[in-house]
C-alpha positions in Angstrom: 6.6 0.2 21.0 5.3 3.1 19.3 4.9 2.8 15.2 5.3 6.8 13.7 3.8 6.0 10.5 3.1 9.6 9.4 5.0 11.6 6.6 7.7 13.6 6.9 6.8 17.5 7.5 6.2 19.0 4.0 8.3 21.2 3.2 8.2 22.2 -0.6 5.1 24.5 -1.9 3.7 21.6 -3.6 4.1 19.2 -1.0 2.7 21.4 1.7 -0.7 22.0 -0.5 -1.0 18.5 -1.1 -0.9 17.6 3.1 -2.9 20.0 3.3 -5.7 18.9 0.9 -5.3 15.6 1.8 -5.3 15.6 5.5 -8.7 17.9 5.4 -10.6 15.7 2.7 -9.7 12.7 5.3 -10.4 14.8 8.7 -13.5 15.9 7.0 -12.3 19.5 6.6 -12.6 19.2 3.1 -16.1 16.8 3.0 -16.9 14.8 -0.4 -19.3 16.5 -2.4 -18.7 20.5 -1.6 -16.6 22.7 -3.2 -12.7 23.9 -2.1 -12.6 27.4 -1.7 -11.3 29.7 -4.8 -7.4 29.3 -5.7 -7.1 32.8 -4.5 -8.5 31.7 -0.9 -7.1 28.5 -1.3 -3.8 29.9 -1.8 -4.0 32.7 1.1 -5.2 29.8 3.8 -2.2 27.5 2.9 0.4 30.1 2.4 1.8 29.2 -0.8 1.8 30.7 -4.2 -1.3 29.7 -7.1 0.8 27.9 -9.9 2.5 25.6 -7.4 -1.9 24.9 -5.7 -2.6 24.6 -8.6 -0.4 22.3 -10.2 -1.0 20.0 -7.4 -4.9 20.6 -7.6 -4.7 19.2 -11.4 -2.5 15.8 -10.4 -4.7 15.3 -7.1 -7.7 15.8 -9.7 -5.8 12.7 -12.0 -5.7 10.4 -9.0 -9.5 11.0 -8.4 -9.7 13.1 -5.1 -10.8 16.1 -6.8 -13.3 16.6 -10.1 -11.8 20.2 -12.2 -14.3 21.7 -14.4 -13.4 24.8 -16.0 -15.6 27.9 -14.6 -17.0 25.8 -11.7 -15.8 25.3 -8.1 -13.2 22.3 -7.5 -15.5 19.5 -6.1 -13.8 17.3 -3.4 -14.4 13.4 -4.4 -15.3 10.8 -2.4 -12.5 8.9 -2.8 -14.0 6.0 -2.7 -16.3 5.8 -5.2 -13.6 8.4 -7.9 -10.4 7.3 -7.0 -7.7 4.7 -8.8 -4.9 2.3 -8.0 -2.6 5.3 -8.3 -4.4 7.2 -5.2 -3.1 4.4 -2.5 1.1 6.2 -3.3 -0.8 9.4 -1.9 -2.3 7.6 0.7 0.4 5.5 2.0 1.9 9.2 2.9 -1.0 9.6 5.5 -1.9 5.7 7.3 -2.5 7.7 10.4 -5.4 10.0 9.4 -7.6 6.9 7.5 -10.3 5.4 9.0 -8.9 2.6 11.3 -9.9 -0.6 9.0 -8.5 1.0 5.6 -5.6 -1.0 6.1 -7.5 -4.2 6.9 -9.5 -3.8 3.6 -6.1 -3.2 1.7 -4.3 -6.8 3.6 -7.7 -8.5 2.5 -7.4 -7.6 -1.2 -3.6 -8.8 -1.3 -5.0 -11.9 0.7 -7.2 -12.9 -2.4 -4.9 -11.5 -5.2 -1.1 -13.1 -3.9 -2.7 -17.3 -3.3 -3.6 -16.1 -7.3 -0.1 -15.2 -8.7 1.9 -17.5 -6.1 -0.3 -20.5 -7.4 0.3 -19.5 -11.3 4.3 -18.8 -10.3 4.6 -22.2 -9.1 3.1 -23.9 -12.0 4.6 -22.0 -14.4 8.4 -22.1 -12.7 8.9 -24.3 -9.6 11.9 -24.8 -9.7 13.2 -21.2 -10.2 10.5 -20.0 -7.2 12.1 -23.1 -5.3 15.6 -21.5 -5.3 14.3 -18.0 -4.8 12.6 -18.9 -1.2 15.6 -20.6 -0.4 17.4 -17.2 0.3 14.9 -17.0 3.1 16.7 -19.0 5.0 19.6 -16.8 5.5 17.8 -13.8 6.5 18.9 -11.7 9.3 16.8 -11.0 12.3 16.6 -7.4 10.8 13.2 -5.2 9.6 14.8 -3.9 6.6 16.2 -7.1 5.4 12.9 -8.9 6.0 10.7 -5.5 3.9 13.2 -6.1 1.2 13.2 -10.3 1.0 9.3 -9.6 1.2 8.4 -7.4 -1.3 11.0 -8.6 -4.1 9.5 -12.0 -3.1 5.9 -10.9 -4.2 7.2 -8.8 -7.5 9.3 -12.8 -8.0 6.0 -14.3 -8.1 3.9 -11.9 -10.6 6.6 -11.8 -12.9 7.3 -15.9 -13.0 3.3 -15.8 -13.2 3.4 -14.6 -16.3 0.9 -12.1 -16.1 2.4 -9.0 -16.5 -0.8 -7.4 -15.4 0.0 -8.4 -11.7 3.3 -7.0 -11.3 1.6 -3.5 -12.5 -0.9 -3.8 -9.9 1.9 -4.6 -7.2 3.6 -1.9 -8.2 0.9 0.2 -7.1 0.8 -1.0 -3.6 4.5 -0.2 -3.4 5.2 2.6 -1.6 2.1 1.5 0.7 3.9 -2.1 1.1 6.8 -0.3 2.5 5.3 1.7 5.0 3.0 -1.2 6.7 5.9 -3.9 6.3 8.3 -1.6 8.2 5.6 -1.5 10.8 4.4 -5.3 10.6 8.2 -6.4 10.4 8.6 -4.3 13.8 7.3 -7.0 15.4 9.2 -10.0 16.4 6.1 -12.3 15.7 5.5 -10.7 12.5 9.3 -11.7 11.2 8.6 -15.2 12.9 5.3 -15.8 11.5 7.0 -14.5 7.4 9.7 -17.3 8.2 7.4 -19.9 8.6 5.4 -18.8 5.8 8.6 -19.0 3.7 9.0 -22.9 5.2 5.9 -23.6 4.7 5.6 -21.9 1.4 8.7 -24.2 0.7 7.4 -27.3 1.7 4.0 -26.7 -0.4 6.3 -26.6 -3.8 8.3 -29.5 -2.7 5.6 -31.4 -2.0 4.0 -30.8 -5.6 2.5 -27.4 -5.5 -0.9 -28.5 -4.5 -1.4 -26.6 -1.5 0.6 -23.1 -2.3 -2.2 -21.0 -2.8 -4.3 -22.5 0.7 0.0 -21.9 2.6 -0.8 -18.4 1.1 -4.0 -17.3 2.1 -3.1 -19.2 5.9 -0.3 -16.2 5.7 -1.8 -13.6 5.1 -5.0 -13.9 6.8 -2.5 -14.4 9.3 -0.9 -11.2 8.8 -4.0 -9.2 9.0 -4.6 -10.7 12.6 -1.3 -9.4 13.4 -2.0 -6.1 11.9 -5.1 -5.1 14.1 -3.4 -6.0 16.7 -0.3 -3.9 16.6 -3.1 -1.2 15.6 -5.8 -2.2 18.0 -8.4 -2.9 16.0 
């Protein structure tokens, strides 16, 4: 099987500069540390008009990928070292074209950050987590119903952590989430291994919480193996 993870084909001015820009800053077309050619070049290459280039310039410039200083060249970033959490949306439009082990780093930070907020969910609301996991259960055999159960599962658990600083970093990964869980969920073994995550996860709570956040980090270290190998890392 064959994952497409790609974005859709631009097709509105701003969304055909911004493929543009992106895919040559991660091809190398575009290298961090030299300078974009001139609007008016910029502008002739891509085929679009300047106020829509540069409007897009300015928000890729807010997400880090670009530095704008007025009466110099636009200097490409490396992303990196400039950009924020708000930079992985963009990315999560373009999986295919980053460096093969991006999406490994990415599974290893959620690998560290959800034992955290599942471990602080569970002592702050066990019972209410408890009932939650139970809908597992009843899960079709389905990609789309497993993406959903997942992700509302993780937003569940930072909000009953009740750090609302989590849930505002999850958000983040959002759009990113949905792309690779489609993917992961693809997979028969990656639905079979999130149902006996759930179980386990289950089990963990029922058993006095102790060992949620080590059932946690099994999963998703789990995950990541599964990852590289749908990917072939």
């Amino acid at each position: 099987m064959k994952v497409i993870l790609s974005a859709s084909p631009p097709v509105r001015p701003a969304q055909i500069v911004e493929h543009r820009i992106i895919t040559g800053i991660l091809d190398g077309t575009y290298p961090p540390g030299t300078p974009l050619p001139n609007e008016r070049q910029l502008a002739e290459t891509i085929g679009v008009a300047r106020p829509p280039l540069r409007e897009t310039l300015h928000r890729l410039a807010t997400e880090g990928w670009l530095t704008i200083a007025h009466g110099k060249p636009t200097q490409v970033n490396d992303y990196w070292e400039k950009g924020g959490m708000g930079l992985l949306s963009t990315l999560a439009k373009y999986i295919d074209a980053l460096p093969p082990q991006f999406v490994t780093h990415l599974m290893e930070v959620r690998s560290r950050l959800l034992p955290i907020i599942a471990g602080l969910a569970v002592d702050q609301a066990p019972d209410q987590v408890h009932a939650f996991l139970e809908n597992a259960g009843k899960l079709d055999d389905d990609v789309n119903a497993f993406v959903d159960f997942d992700w509302r599962l993780q937003l569940f658990l930072a909000t009953q952590s009740r750090n609302p600083i989590y849930k505002l970093i999850l958000n983040d990964f959002s759009l990113m989430f949905e792309t690779l869980a489609t993917a992961y969920f693809s997979l028969p073994e990656g639905r079979a291994a999130s149902r006996r995550f759930y179980r386990d996860l289950l089990a963990a709570i029922r058993a006095g919480g102790h060992r949620v956040e080590s059932v946690v980090m099994d999963a998703m270290d789990q995950s990541i193996a599964l990852w590289e190998s749908l990917k072939g890392i």
